[in-house]
N, C-alpha and C positions, 0 to 999 in steps of 0.2 A: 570415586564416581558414584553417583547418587542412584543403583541400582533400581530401586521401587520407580524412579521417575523412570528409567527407560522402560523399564516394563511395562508400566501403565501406559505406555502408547504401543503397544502389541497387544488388541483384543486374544487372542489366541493363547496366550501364555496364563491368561485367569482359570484356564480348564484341569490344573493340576498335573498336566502331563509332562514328561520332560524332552524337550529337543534337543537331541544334539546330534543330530543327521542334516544340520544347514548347509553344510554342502551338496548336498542333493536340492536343497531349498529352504529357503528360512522363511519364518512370519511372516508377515504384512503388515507392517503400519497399520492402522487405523485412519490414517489421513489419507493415507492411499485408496484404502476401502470408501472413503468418504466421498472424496474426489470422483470416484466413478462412480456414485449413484448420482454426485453434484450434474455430470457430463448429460448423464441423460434424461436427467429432470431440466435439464436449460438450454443442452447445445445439442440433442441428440436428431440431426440433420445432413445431408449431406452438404459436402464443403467447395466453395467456388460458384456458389449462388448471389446473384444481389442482394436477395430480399436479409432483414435485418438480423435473426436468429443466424442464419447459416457465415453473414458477416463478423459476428460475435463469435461464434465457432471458429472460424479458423483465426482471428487474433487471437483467441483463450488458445487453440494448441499450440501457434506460433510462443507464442509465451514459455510454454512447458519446454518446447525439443530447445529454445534460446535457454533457458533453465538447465537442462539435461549439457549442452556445448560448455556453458561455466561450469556444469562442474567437474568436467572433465578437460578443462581448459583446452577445448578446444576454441581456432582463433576466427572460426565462421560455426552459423550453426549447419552451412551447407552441407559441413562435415562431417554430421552428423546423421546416421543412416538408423533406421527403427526397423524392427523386423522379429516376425514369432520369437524365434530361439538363436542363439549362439551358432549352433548347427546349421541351421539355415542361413544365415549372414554368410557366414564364411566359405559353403556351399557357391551363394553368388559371387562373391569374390572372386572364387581359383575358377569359377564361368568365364568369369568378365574380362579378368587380368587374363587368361590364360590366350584370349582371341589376339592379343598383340606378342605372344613368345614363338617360336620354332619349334621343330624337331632336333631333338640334341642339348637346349637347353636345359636348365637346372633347377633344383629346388632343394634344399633340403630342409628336413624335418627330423624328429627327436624321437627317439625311445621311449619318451616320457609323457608327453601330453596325452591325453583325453583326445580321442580317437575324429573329433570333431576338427582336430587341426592337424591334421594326420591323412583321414581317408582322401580329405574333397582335393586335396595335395597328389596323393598317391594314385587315384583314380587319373590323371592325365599323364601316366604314364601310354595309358590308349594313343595319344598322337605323339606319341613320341620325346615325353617329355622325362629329363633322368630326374630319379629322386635318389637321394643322399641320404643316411642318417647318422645322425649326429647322435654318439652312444652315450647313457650315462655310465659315472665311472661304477663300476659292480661293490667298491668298496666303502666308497665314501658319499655314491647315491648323489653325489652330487653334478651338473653338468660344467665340466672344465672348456671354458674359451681356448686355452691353448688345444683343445683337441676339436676347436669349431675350425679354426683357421686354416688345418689343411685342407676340410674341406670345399671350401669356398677357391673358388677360381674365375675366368673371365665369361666362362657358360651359365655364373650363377644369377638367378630372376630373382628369389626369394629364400630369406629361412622365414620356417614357420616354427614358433617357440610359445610353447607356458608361460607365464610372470611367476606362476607359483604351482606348483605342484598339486594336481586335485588326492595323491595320494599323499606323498609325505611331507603333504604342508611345508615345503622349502623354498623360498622367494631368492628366484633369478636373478640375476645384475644384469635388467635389461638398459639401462642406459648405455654402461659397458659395451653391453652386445649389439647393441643398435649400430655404434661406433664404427667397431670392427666388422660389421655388414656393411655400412655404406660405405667405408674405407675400399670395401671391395667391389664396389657397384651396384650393390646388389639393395634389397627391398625385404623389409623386416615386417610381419605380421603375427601381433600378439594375443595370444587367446591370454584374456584376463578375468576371466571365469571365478577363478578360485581366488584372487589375491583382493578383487575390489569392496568383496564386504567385510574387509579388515582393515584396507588402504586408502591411500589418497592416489585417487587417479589422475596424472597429470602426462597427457600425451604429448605436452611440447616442449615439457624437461623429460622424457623419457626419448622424445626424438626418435618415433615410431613411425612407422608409416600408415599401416592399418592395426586398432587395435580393437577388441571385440569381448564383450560380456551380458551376462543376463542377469538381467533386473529383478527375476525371483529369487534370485539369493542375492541379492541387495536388497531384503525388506521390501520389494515393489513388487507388480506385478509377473505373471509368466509373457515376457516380452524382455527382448535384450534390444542391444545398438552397438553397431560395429562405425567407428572412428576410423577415418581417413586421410589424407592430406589431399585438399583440393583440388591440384593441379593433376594427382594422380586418377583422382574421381572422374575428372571431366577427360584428360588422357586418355581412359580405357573405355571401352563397349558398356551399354548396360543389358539391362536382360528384360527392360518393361516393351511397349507397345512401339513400334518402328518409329512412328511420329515423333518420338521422345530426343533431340538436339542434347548432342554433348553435352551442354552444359545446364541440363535440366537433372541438377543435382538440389537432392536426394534421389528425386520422380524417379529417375530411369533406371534404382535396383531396388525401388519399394514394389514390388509386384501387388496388384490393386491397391496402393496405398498402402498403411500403416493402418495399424486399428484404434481410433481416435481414441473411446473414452480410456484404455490403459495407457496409451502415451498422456493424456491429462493429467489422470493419477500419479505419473513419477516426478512432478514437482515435488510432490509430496520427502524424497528422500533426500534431498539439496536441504529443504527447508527445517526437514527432521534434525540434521547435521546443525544447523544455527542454530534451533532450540536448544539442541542439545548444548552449544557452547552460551549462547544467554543464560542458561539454570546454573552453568558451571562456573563461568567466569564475567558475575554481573558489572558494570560501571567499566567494561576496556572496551574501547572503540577499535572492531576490527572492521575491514571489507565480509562482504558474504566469504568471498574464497579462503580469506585468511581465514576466517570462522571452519571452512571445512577441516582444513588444514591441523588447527587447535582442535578439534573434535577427535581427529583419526588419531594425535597423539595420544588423547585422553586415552581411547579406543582400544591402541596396542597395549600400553603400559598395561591395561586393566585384565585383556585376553591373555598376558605372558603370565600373569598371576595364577589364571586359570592354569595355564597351559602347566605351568609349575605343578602345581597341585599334584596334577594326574600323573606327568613326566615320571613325577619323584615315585611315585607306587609303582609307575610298571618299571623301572629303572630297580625296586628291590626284588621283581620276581623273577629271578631266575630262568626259569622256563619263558621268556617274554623278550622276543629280540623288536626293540623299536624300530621303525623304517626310518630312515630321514635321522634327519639330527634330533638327538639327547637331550636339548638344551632348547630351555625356554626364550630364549633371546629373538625379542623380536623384530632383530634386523638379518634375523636369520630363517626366521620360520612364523607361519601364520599357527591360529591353534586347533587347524585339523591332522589329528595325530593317528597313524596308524600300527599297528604290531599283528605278528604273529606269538600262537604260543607252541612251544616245541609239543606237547602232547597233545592238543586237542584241535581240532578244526575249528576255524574262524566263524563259520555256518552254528557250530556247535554253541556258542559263546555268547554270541550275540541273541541266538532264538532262549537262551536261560535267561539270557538280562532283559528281553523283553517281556517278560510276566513281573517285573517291576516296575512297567510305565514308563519306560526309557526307552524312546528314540534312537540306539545307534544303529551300522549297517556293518554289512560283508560281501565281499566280492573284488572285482575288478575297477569297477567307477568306470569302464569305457576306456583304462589307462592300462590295456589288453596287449598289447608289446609289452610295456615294462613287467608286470606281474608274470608275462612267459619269460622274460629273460631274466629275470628273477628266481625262476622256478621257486613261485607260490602256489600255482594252481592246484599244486597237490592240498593245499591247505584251505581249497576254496577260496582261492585272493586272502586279504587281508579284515582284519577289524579296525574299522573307522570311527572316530569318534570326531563328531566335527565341531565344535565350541565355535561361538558368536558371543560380543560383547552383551545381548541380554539373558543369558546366563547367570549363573550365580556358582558363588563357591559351596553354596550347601548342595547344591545339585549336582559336583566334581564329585563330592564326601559321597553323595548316593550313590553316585555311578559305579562309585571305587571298593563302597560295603558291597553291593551286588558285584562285581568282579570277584572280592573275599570270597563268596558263597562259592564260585565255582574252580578257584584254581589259587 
């Protein structure tokens, strides 16, 4: 992978500092940054006007969220819903869905997730709704479908589940699980937070119902988009203005709208994806999709290398128990890696390694059940490192001399 090319299109990475806290947030394009000065230098207007600009305006953002639907193969752009944050999506969500459930119905949810696909779940316990949880296993940190199935029954509306672990960077078999949810009636909603700025997003070979991430740790803006299936969109309540007809999908869960110019801007990372496969693979005729498709292979291959790197050092320090799987395998794990170390607080670790310009973190990530059933908090959560493919292996080597210094 031609490193210096991907760099060069992240203004931000010229500053000599080092990131690797992108799971909290990554870069930005530069196209992205582009685009939204482009927005309000030409279309910055309000939208559903006759006059000419504001006509121009909403085909240019029609364009983008059609843009944003391919490339998450979604098979309408209906489907696709824009909104601040992840948190907020999913918040309207267990709103909307919830007006069509009873008392006594079901839900269950994970030990595991970022607390974003957890509370707005566990909050309708207020009317009466049961929640579940679905444990991970304490040994293997992994989540076992055989221990999803008992709890699923004929009360269950929804599980809500991770793709990928915002702690131990370990990528779910949500198709698998998708399966065995609708085999039992029930409606499967994905927080894809953590796995989309290393994967290929594909909601209709994952056979999701709703699926949800944010665009600033996709290289875009701070703006996500939650994925739905149509029928279930227009099915449920929405939460905008009474006026708003079932089938005034998107409208009736954007509360005022979307915010135009950063929905413009995220053309920007579909198109980022095909450069990235034209620089690499010139003279093969792909679709756009196929093209994303080839990019996230390129993608993973590159990040497991990384992932290698670091794995192989905390793997010889003794005092350093890994969270999540050992192994750089990236049909196993993305390359955000966490550990504890048996003597020293996680708090402790990370404020030495940042007087070296490095970017990592400590704590819980919001994934505040599992690090209590864990019993980490004595440790201050965990130490995160979170790697993205514009990264570098000299910058693994940095990370890993500053680690040398303190343990």
């Amino acid at each position: 992978m031609d490193i210096e090319y991907i760099r060069d299109k992240f203004p931000a990475l010229k500053n000599a500092y080092t990131f690797m806290d992108n799971a909290g947030g990554s870069q930005i394009l530069g196209t992205a940054i582009k685009n939204i000065q482009d927005y309000y230098l030409n279309y910055n207007v309000q939208l559903g006007a006759s006059y000419e600009v504001s006509a121009n305006a909403g085909k240019a953002l029609l364009k983008s969220t059609e843009k944003v639907a391919q490339f998450v193969n979604a098979s309408d752009p209906k489907e696709v819903i824009i909104g601040p944050s992840s948190t907020m999506l999913l918040r309207i969500l267990s709103i909307c869905i919830s007006q069509n459930w009873a008392a006594g119905d079901e839900v269950i949810v994970t030990n595991t997730d970022h607390e974003a696909n957890i509370s707005c779940w566990k909050d309708l316990e207020r009317k009466g709704i049961v929640i579940r949880t679905w444990q991970v296993d304490p040994n293997s940190l992994d989540l076992s479908v055989e221990n999803l199935k008992p709890l699923l029954s004929s009360k269950s509306k929804l599980v809500a589940v991770t793709h990928c672990f915002n702690v131990l960077g370990t990528i779910n078999p949500i198709k698998e699980i998708s399966r065995i949810v609708h085999d039992a009636g029930a409606l499967i909603c994905v927080d894809g937070v953590a796995f989309a700025p290393h994967r290929k997003v594909d909601v209709q070979e994952l056979d999701v119902d709703f699926y949800v991430f944010s665009w600033y740790k996709v290289y875009g803006p701070h703006l996500a988009v939650m994925y739905g299936k149509l029928a279930l969109l227009i099915g449920m309540p929405g939460i905008n203005h009474n006026f708003f007809k079932a089938e005034d999908v998107p409208y009736k869960f954007q509360l005022g709208n979307y915010n135009f110019e950063l929905t413009y801007s995220l053309k920007a990372i579909p198109e980022y994806l095909e450069d990235l496969y034209d620089h690499h693979f010139e003279g093969t005729k792909f679709s756009e999709v196929e093209k994303y498709d080839a990019s996230y292979v390129l993608i993973a291959a590159y990040e497991a290398q990384l992932a290698q790197e670091l794995l192989s050092y905390l793997k010889s320090v003794p005092e350093i128990r890994i969270m999540g799987h050992s192994s750089a395998d990236s049909n196993k794990r993305v390359p955000t890696i966490s550990f504890i170390h048996k003597n020293l607080k996680s708090s402790e670790i990370v404020e030495l390694v940042d007087k070296d310009k490095i970017g990592i973190r400590f704590g819980d990530f919001y994934a505040k059940q599992l690090i209590k059933d864990l019993d980490l908090e004595h440790y201050d959560g965990v130490v995160r490192v979170s790697l993205v493919h514009y990264n570098t292996l000299e910058e693994v080597v940095k990370l890993i001399e500053s680690f040398k210094k303190i343990f």
